[in-house]
N, C-alpha and C positions, 0 to 999 in steps of 0.2 A: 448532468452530462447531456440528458435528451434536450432540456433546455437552451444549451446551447447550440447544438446540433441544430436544433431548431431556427435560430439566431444568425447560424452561419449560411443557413440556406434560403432566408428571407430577411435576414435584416431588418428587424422588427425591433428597435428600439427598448420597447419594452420589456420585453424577455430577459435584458440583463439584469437590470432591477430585482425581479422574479427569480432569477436564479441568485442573487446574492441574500433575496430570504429565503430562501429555501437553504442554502449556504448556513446560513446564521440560526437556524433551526435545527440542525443538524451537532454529532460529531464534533470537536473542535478537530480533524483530524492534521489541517497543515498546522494549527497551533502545537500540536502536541508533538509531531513527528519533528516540529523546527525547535522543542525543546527535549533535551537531552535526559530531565527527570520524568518523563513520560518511560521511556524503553527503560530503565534506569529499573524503573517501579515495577516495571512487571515483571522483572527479572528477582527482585527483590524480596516482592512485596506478593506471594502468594497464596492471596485468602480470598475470600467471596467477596471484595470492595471493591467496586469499579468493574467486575470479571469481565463487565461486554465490551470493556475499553481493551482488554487483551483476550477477547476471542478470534483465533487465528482468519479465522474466514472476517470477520471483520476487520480486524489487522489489512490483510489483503485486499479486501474492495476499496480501505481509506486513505491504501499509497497512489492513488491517482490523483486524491481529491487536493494535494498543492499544484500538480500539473492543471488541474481543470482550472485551480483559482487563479492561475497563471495567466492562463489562455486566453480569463475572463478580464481580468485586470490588467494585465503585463507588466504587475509588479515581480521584483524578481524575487524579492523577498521569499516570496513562495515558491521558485524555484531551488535557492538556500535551505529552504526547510523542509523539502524534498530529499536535497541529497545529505542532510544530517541525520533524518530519519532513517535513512535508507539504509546509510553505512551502519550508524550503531545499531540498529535492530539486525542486521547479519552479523556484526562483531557482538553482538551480545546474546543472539540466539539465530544465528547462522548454522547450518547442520551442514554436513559435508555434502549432500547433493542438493547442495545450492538452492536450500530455501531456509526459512526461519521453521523453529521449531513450531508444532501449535496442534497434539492431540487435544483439541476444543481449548486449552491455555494456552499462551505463551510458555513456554518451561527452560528458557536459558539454550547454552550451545551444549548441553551433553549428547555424544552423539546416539545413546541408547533411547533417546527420545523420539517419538516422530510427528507424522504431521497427516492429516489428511488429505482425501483428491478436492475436497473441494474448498481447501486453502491454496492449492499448488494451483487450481482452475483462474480462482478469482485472481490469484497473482498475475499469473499470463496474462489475465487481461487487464487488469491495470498494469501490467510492466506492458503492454502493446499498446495502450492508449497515453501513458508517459511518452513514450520515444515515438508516438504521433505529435506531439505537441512540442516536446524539447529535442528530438532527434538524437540527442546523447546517447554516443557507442557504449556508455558503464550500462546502460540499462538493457541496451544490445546484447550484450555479453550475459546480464544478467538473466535474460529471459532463452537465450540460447542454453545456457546452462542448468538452467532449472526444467526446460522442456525435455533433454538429452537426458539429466542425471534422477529429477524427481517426480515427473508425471509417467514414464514404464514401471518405474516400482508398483505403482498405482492400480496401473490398468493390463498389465501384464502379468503370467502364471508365473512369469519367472522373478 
């Protein structure tokens, strides 16, 4: 992200390059969120294999990263793979105040489950830095509702 930021404010050619290894060093995160047995698995499948692939705080910083590779490419493909991640990780571990489950896992949509502040944090801001990049009111909506319903639980007595 800072690489491009970088890119966008000098246009330095080179930086793209540079942030697509650092892309490919990384996470497969738009690969996984544009395929369906990624959220699938971690609903599934919980045991200690893969666990950083569904620790929530990570979950969270890695739904930006199809918008970023968007940004960088403006293949849409990874804007697709955005919004299939997006849907089935809430239809699959969606909690009623409008975030994904994630006490340190993923643990499905039961709503006795919850989630930490600093999965709700890292979401806001990759759901702010998506709808910088795609403008898309689902993700508006998304982050309106997850600021209103699951960051007061959080940081509030009540």
């Amino acid at each position: 992200m800072l690489i491009q930021w970088l890119y966008n404010m000098n246009k330095d050619s080179s930086l793209l390059p540079l942030a697509s290894l650092i892309e490919s060093q990384s996470f497969a995160w738009s690969e996984w969120l544009g395929n369906r047995d990624w959220v699938i698995d971690a609903a599934t499948q919980q045991n200690d294999q893969h666990w950083m692939h569904r620790h929530a705080v990570n979950v969270a910083m890695g739904l930006k990263s199809p918008a970023l590779n968007y940004q960088r490419t403006g293949n849409k493909e990874y804007i697709k793979s955005l919004n299939t991640g997006f849907h089935d990780l809430m239809t699959l571990h969606g909690l009623p105040m409008a975030i994904f489950s994630g006490d340190e896992d993923l643990h499905g949509n039961d709503p006795a489950q919850g989630i930490e502040l600093c999965a709700i944090a890292e979401s806001m801001f990759s759901l702010e830095q998506i709808i910088g990049i795609t403008g898309d009111p689902r993700y508006m909506d998304a982050l309106e509702r997850m600021t209103f319903n699951a960051l007061p639980t959080q940081t509030t007595d009540s």
